[in-house]
C-alpha positions in Angstrom: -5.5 -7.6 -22.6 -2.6 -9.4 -24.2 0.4 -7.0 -24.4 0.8 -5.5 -28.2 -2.8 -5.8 -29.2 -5.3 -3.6 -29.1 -8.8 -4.4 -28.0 -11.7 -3.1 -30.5 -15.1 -1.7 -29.0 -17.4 -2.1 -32.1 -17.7 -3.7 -35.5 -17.2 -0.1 -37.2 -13.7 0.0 -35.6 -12.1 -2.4 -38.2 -9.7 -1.1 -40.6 -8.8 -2.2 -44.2 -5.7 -2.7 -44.3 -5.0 -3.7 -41.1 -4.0 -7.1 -39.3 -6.1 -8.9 -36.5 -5.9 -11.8 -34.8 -9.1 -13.9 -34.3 -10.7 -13.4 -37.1 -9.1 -16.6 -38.9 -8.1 -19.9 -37.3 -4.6 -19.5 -39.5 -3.0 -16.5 -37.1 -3.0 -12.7 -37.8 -5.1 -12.1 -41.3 -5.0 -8.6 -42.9 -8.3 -6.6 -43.7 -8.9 -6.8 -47.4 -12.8 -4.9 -47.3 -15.9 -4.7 -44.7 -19.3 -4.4 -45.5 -21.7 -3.1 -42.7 -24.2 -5.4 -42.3 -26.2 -3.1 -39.9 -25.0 -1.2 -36.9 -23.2 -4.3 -35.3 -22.3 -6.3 -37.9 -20.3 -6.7 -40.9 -18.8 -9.4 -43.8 -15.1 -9.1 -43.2 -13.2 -10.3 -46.1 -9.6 -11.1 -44.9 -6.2 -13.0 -46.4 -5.2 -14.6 -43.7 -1.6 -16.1 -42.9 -1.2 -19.2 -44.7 -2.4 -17.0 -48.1 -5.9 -17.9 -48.1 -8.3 -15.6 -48.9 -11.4 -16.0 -46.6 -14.3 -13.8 -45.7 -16.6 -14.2 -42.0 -19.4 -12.1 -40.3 -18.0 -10.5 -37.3 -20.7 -8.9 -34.4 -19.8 -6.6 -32.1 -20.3 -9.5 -29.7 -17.4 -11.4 -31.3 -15.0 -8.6 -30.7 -13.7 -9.6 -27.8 -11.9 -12.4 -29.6 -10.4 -10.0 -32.3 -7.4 -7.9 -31.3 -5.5 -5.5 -33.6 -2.2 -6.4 -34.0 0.7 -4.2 -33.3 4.5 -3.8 -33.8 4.7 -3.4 -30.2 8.0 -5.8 -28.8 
């Protein structure tokens, strides 16, 4: 695991509010909603870095590409 981010285990586990990286192709994006699509999936609406608001489906099986990001130096 890159140092100062945090690895998520399911689909459930992301946060409004919060930034990730992986889940746009701009940098970090910050949570703006998500909408459970079942037990492992949701529609992740996101502003990502640039501005841009964007929205993706995310599976628990894409996770491993999404990281929380952290203040961690």
């Amino acid at each position: 695991m890159e140092a100062g981010y945090d690895q998520l285990t399911c689909v459930a586990d992301v946060e409004v509010g919060k930034r990730y990286s992986g889940l746009s192709a701009m940098g970090h994006a910050t949570v703006l909603a998500v909408e459970m699509n079942g037990p492992s999936s949701a529609t992740v609406t996101f502003r990502a870095a640039d501005g841009r608001l964007d929205e993706r489906v995310v599976t628990d099986d894409q996770l491993e590409a999404i990281h929380l990001a952290s203040l961690k130096i």
